[in-house]
FITOR-855055 format. One record per residue: x, y, z of N, C-alpha, C in turn; residue number from 0; residue in one letter. Coordinates in steps of 0.02 Angstrom, whole numbers. Atoms other than C-alpha are relative to their C-alpha. Example, Ala and Ser with C-alpha at 12.3 -4.5 7.8 and 13.67 -1.06 7.14 Angstrom:
BEGIN
[[45, -59, 0], [615, -225, 390], [45, 60, 0], 0, "A"]
[[-42, -59, -3], [684, -53, 357], [-39, 55, 37], 1, "S"]
//
This chain:
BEGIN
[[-44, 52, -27], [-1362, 246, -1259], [-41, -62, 19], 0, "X"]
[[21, 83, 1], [-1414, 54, -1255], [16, -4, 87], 1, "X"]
[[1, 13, -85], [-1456, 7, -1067], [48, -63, 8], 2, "X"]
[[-68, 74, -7], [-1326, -155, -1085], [63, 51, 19], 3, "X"]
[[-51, -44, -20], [-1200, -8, -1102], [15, 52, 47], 4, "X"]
[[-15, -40, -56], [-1262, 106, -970], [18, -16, 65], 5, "X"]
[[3, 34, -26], [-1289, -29, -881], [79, -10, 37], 6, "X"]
[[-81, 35, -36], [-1091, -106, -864], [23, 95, 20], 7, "X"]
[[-43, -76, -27], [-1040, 112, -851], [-6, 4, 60], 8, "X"]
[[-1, -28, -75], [-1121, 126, -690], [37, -63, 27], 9, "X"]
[[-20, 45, -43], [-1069, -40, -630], [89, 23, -14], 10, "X"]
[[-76, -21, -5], [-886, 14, -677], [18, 66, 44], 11, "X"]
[[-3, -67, -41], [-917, 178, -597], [27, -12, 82], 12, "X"]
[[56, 40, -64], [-992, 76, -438], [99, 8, 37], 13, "X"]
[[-51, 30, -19], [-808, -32, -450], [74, 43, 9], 14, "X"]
[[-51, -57, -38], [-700, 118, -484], [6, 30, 66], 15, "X"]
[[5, -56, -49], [-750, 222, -344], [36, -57, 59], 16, "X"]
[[-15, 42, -45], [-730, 62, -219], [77, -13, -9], 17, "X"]
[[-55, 18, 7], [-572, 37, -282], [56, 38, 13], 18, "X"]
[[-13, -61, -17], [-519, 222, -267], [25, 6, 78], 19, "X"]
[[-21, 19, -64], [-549, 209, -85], [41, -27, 32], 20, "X"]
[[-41, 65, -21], [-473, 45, -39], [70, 44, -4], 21, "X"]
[[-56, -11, 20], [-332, 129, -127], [32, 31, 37], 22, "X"]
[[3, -66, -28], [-328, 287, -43], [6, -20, 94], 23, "X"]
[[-15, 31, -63], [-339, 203, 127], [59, -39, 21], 24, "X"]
[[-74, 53, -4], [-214, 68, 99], [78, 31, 5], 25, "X"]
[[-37, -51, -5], [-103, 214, 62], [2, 41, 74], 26, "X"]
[[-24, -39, -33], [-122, 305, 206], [-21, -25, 78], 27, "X"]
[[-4, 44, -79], [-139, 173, 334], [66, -22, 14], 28, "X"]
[[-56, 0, -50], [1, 93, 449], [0, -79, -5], 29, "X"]
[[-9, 79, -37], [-44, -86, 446], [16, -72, -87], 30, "X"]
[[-15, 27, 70], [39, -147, 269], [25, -78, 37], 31, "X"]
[[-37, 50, -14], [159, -286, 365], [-6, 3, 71], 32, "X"]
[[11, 4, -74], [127, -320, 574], [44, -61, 40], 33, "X"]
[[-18, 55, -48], [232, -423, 685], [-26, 0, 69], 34, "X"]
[[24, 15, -52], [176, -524, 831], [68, -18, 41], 35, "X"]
[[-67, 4, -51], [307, -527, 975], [-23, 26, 72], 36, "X"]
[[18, 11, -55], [298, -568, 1157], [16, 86, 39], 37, "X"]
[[16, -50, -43], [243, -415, 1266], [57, 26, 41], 38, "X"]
[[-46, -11, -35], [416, -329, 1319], [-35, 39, 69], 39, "X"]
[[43, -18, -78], [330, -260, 1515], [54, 57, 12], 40, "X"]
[[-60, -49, -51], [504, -185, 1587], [3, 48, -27], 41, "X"]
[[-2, -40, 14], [567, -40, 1574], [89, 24, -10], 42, "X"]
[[-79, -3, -17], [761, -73, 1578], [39, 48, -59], 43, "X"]
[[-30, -42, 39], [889, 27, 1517], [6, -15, -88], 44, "X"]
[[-11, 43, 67], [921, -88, 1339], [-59, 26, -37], 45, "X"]
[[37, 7, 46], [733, -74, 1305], [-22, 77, -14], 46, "X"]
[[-6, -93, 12], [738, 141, 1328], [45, -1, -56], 47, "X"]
[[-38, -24, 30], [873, 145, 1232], [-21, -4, -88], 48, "X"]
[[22, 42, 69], [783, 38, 1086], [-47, 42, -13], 49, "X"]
[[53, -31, 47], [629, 140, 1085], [35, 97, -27], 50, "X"]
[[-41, -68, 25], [754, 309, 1085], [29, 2, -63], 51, "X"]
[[-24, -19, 73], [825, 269, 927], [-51, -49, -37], 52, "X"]
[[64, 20, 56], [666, 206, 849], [-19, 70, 12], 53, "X"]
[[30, -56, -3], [599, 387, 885], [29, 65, -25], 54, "X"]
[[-70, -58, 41], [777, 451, 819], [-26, 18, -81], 55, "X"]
[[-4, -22, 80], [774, 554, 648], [59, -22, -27], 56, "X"]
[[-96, 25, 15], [952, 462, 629], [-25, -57, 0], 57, "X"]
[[-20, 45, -7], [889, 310, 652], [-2, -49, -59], 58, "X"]
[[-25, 38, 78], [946, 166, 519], [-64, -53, -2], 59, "X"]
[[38, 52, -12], [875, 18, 456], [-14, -37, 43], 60, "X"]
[[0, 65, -58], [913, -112, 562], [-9, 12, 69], 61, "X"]
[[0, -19, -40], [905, -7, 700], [-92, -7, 23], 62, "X"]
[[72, 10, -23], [692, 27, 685], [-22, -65, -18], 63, "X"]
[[10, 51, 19], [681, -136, 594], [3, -39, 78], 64, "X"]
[[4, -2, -60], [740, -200, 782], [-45, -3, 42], 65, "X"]
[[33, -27, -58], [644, -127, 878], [-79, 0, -43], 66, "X"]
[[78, 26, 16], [470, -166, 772], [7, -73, 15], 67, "X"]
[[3, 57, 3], [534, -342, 782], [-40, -29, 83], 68, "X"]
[[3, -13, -74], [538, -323, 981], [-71, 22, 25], 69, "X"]
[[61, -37, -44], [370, -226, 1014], [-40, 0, -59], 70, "X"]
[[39, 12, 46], [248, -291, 886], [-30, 62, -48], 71, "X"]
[[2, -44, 73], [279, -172, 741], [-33, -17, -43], 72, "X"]
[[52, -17, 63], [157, -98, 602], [54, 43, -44], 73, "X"]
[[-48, -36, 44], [253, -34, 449], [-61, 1, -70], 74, "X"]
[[57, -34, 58], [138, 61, 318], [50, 24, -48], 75, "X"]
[[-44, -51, 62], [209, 165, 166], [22, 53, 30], 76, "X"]
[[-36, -87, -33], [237, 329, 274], [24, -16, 45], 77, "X"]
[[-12, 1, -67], [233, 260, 435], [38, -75, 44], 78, "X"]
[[1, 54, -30], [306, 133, 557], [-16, 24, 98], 79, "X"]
[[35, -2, -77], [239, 95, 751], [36, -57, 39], 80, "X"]
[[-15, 68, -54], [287, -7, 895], [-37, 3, 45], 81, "X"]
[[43, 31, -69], [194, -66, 1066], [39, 24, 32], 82, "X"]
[[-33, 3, -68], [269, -6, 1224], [-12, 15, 49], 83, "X"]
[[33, -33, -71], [234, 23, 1415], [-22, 53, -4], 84, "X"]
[[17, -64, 2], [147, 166, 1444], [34, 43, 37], 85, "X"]
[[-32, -31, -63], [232, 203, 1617], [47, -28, -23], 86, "X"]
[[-60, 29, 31], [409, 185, 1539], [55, 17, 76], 87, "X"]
[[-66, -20, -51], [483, 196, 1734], [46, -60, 10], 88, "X"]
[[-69, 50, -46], [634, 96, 1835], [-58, -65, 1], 89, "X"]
[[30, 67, -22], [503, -17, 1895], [-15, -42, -24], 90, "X"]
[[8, 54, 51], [474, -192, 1819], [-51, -54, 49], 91, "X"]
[[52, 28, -24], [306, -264, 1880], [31, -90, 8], 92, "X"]
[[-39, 80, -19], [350, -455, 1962], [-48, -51, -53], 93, "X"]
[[37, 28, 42], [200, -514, 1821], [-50, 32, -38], 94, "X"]
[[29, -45, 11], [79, -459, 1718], [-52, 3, 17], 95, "X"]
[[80, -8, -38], [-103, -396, 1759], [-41, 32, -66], 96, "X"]
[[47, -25, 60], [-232, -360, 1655], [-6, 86, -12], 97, "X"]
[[24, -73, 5], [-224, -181, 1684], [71, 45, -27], 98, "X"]
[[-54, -32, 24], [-48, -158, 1615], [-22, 35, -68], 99, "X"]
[[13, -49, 49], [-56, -11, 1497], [50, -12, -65], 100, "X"]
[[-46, -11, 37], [30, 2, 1324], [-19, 65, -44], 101, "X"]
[[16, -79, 51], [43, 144, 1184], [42, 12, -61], 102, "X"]
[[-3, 32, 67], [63, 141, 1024], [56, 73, -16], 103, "X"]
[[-75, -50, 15], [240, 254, 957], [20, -4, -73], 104, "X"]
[[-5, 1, 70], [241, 307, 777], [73, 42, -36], 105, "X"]
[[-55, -42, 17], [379, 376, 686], [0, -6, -74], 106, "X"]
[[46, -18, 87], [337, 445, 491], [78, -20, -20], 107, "X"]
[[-70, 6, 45], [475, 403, 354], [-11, 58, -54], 108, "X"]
[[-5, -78, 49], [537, 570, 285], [-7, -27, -85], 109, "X"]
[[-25, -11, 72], [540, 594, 121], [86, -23, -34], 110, "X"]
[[-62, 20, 20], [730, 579, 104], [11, -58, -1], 111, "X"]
[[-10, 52, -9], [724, 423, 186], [-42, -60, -46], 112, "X"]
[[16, 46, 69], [609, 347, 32], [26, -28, -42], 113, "X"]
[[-25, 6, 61], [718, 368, -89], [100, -10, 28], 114, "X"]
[[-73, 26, -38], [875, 320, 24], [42, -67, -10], 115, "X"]
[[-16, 65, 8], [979, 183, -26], [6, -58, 57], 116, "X"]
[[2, 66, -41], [974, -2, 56], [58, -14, -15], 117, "X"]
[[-71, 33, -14], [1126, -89, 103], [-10, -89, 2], 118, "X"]
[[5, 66, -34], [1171, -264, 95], [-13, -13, 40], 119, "X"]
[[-16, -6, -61], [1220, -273, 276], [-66, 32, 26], 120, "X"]
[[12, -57, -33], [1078, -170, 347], [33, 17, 29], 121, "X"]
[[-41, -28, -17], [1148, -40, 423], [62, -2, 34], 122, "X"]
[[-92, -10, 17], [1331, -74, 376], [-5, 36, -57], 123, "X"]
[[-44, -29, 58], [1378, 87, 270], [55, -24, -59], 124, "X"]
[[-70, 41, 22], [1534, -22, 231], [-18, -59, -27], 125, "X"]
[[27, 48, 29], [1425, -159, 158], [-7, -3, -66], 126, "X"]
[[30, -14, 94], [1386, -86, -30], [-88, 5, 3], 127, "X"]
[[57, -24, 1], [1226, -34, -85], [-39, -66, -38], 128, "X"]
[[54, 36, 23], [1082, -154, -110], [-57, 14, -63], 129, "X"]
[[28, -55, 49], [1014, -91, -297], [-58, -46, -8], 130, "X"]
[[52, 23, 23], [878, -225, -301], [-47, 33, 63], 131, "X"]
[[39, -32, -53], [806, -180, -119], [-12, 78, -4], 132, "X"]
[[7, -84, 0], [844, -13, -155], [-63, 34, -53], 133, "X"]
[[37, 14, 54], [727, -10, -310], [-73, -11, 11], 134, "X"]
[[52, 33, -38], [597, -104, -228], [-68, 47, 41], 135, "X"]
[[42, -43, -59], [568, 15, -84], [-34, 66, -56], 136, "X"]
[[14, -65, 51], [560, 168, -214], [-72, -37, -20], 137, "X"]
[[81, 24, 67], [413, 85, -338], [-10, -29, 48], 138, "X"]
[[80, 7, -39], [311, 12, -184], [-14, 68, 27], 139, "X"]
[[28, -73, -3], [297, 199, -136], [-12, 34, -46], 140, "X"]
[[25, -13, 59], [285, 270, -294], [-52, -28, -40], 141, "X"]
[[47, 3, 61], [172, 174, -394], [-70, -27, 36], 142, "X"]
[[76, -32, -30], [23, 178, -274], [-32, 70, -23], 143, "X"]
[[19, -73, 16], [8, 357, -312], [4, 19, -52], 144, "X"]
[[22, -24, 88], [28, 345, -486], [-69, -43, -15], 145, "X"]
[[71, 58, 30], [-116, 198, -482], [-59, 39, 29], 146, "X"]
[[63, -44, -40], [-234, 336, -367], [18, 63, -50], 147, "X"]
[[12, -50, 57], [-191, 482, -509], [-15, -30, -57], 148, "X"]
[[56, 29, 90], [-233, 371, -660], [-57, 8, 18], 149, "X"]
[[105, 0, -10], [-415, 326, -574], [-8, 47, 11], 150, "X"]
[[24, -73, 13], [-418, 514, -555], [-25, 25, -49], 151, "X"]
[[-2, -40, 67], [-369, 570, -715], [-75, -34, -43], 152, "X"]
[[38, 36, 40], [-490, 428, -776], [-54, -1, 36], 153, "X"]
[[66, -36, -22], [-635, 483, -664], [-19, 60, -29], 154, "X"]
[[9, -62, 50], [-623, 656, -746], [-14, -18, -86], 155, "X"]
[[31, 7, 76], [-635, 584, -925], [-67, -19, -8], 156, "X"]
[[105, 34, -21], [-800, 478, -847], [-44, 63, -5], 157, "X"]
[[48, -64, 6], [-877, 637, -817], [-7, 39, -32], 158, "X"]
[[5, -5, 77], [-826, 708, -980], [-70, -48, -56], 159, "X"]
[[47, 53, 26], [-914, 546, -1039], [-76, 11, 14], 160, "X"]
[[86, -8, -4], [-1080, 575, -971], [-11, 67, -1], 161, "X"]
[[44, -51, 33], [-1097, 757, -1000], [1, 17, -78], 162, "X"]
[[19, -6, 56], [-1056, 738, -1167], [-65, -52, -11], 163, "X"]
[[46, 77, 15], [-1177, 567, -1171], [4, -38, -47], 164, "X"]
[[-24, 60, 39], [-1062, 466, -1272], [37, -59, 55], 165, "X"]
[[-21, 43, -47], [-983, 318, -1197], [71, -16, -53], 166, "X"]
[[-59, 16, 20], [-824, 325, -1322], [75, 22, 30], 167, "X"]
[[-54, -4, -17], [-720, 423, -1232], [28, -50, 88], 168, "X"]
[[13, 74, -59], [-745, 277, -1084], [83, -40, -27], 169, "X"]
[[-38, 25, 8], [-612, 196, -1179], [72, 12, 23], 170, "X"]
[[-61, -18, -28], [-470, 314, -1124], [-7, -9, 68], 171, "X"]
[[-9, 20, -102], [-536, 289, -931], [3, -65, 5], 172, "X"]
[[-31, 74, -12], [-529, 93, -980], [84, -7, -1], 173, "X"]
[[-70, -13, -21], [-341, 114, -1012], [31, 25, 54], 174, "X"]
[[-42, -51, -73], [-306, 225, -875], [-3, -61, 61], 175, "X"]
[[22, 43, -42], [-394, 94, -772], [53, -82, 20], 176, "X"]
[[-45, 35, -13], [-294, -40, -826], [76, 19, 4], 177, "X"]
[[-73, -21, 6], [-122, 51, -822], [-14, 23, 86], 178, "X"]
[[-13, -5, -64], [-165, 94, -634], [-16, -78, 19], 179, "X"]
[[-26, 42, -40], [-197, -77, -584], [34, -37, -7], 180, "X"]
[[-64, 20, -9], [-49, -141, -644], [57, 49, 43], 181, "X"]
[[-34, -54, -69], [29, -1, -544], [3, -34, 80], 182, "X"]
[[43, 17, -64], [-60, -78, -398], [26, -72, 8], 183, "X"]
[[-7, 68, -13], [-30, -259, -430], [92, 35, 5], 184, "X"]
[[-52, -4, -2], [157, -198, -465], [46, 26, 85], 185, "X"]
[[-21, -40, -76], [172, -98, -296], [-10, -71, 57], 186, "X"]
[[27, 69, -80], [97, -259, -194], [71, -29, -22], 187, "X"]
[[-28, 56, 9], [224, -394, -279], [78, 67, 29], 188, "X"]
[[-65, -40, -23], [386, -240, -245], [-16, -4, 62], 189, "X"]
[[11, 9, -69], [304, -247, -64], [28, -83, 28], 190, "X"]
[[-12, 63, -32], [308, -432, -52], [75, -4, 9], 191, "X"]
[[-71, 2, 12], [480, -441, -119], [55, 6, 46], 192, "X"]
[[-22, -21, -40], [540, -329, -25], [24, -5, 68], 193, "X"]
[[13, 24, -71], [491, -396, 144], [24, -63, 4], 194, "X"]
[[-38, 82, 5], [557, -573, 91], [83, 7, 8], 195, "X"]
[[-61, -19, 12], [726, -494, 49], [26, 39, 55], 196, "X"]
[[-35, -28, -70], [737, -406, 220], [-2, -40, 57], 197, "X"]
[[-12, 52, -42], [684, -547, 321], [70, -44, -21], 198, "X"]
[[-34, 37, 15], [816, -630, 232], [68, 18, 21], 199, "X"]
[[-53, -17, -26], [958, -520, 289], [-15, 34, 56], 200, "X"]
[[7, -30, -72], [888, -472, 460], [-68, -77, 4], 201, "X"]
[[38, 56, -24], [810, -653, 525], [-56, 31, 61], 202, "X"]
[[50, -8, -33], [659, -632, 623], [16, -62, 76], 203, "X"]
[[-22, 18, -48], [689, -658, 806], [-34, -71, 37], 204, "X"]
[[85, 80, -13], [614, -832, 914], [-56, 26, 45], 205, "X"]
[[67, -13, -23], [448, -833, 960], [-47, 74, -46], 206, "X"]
[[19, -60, 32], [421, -666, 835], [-23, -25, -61], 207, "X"]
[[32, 30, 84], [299, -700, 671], [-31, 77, -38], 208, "X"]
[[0, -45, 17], [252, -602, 559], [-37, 1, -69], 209, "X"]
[[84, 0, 44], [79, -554, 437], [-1, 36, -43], 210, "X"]
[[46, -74, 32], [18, -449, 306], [-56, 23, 34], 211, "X"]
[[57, -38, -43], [-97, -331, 378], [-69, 30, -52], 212, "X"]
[[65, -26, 59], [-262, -264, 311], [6, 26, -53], 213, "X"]
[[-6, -58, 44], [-196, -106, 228], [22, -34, -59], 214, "X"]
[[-12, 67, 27], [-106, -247, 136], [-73, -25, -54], 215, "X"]
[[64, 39, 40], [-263, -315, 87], [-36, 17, -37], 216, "X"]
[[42, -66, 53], [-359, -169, 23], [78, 10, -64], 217, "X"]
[[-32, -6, 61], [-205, -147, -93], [-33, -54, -59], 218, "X"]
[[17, 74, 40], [-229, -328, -150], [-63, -7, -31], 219, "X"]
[[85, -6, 20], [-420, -318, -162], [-14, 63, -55], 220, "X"]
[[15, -38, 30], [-403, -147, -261], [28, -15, -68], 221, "X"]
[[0, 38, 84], [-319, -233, -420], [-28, -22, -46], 222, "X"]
[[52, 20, 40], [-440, -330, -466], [-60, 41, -40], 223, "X"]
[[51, -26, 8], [-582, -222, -444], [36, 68, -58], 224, "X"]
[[-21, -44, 42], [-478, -81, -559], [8, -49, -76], 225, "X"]
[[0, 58, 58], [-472, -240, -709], [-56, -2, -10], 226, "X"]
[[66, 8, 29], [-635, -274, -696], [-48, 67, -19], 227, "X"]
[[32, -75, 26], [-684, -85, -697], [5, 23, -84], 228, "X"]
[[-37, 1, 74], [-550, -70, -850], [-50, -43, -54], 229, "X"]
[[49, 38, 42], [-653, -211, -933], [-57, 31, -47], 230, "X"]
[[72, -31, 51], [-814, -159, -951], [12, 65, -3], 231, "X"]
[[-9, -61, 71], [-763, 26, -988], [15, -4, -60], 232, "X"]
[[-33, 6, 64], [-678, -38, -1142], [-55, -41, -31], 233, "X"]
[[64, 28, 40], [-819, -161, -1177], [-57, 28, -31], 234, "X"]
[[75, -55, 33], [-962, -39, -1166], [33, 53, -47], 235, "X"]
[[-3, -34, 62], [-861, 76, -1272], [-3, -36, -68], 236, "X"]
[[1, 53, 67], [-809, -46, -1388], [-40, -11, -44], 237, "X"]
[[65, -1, 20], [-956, -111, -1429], [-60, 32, -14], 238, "X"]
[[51, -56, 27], [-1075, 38, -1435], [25, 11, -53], 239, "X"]
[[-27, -41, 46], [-968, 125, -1559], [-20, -61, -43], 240, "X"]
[[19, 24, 48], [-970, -47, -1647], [-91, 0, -28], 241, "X"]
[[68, -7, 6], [-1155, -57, -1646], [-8, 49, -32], 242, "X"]
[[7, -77, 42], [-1161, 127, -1691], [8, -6, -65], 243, "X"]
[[-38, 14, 93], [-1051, 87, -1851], [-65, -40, -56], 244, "X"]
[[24, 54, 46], [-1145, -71, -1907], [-98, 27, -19], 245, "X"]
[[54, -36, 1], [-1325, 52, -1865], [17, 33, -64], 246, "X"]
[[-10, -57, 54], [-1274, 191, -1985], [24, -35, -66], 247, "X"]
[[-12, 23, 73], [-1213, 85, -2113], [-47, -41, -17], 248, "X"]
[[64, 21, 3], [-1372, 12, -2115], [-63, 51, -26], 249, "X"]
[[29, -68, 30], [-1461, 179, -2143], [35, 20, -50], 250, "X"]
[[-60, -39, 76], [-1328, 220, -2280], [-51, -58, -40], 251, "X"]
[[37, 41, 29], [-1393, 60, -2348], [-76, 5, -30], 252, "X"]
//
């Protein structure tokens, strides 16, 4: 094997693996989308009641949507979180102090609730079903996990690749490579979408803003680096094999 070609393998190796990660994290972190919203303190009946059906297995869209808006909500692929007092009593401090406590309140999205249809209306039943949002949510959960089993499947052919010590079958882990990070780019832009199209029928409250978050970012950052991996696997195969060809027909010669 020509050191130009072992050369770009490891560096694709290098970019897969980093990209793997990112992936793998971004997936199973919390901080995809984050709102910033003023520090609810009290403890009044309205704002119990808000974090009780954010903690509900019943509860709807618009309902935890709400209540992340309210208590500076993290919404990941599995998971969503809110901020709230720690001491959730009667009492309602006359200001705040530096020593006010908060605590962070997660609540996982089942499985059923993945593949659950969206409503125009958020939660108005009586609204009709939202088939673009609905769509959306599905393939940004789904095709993360098909873009972290391609770079699988296509890490296992790599290591095929070097114990045989050809670099042709590289070419099927360049495909794989690029068919997961279009997976990847596809899952971010169904994310964006998504989040544009729900702000749009649930307005974001005043003084409440609202970010992509890291986990976010490692998605974004893991596209590329799965393209440029894709690349030079297909290059260094490419090209060896050609070399190979234009060698031996040179010795035929």
């Amino acid at each position: 094997m020509d050191n130009r070609f072992a050369t770009a393998f490891v560096i694709a190796c290098v970019l897969s693996l980093i990209s793997t990660i990112y992936m793998a994290a971004s997936i199973g972190t919390d901080f995809w989308y984050e709102y910033r919203s003023p520090v609810q303190e009290n403890s009044s009946d309205l704002n119990k009641s808000i974090w009780e059906d954010f903690i509900s297995d019943e509860a709807d869209e618009k309902t935890y949507n709400d209540a992340l808006f309210r208590y500076n909500g993290t919404v990941g692929l599995w998971r969503r979180c809110i901020t709230i007092p720690k001491n959730t009593h009667w009492y309602t401090p006359p200001e705040r102090t530096e020593s006010f406590d908060v605590v962070t309140k997660c609540m996982s999205f089942t499985l059923n609730e993945q593949f659950l249809e969206k409503y125009v209306d958020p939660g108005n039943l009586n609204s009709g079903i939202d088939p673009l949002r609905t769509y959306l949510w599905r393939c940004q959960f789904l095709l993360p996990f098909v873009s972290l089993g391609l770079m699988c499947f296509g890490a296992l052919i790599g290591l095929c690749a070097c114990i045989c010590r050809s670099l042709y079958p590289t070419i099927a882990t360049g495909i794989l490579h690029l068919l997961a990070g279009l997976c990847t780019l596809g899952s971010v832009s169904c994310y964006v979408a998504g989040i544009e199209l729900l702000h749009q029928k649930l307005e974001l409250p005043e003084n409440v803003s609202g970010e992509f978050g890291w986990s976010f970012c490692l998605a974004c950052v893991s596209a590329p680096l799965q393209f440029m991996a894709s690349a030079l696997f297909i290059w260094a195969a490419h090209t060896n094999r050609k070399e190979y060809t234009l060698m031996k027909a040179y010795r035929v010669a």
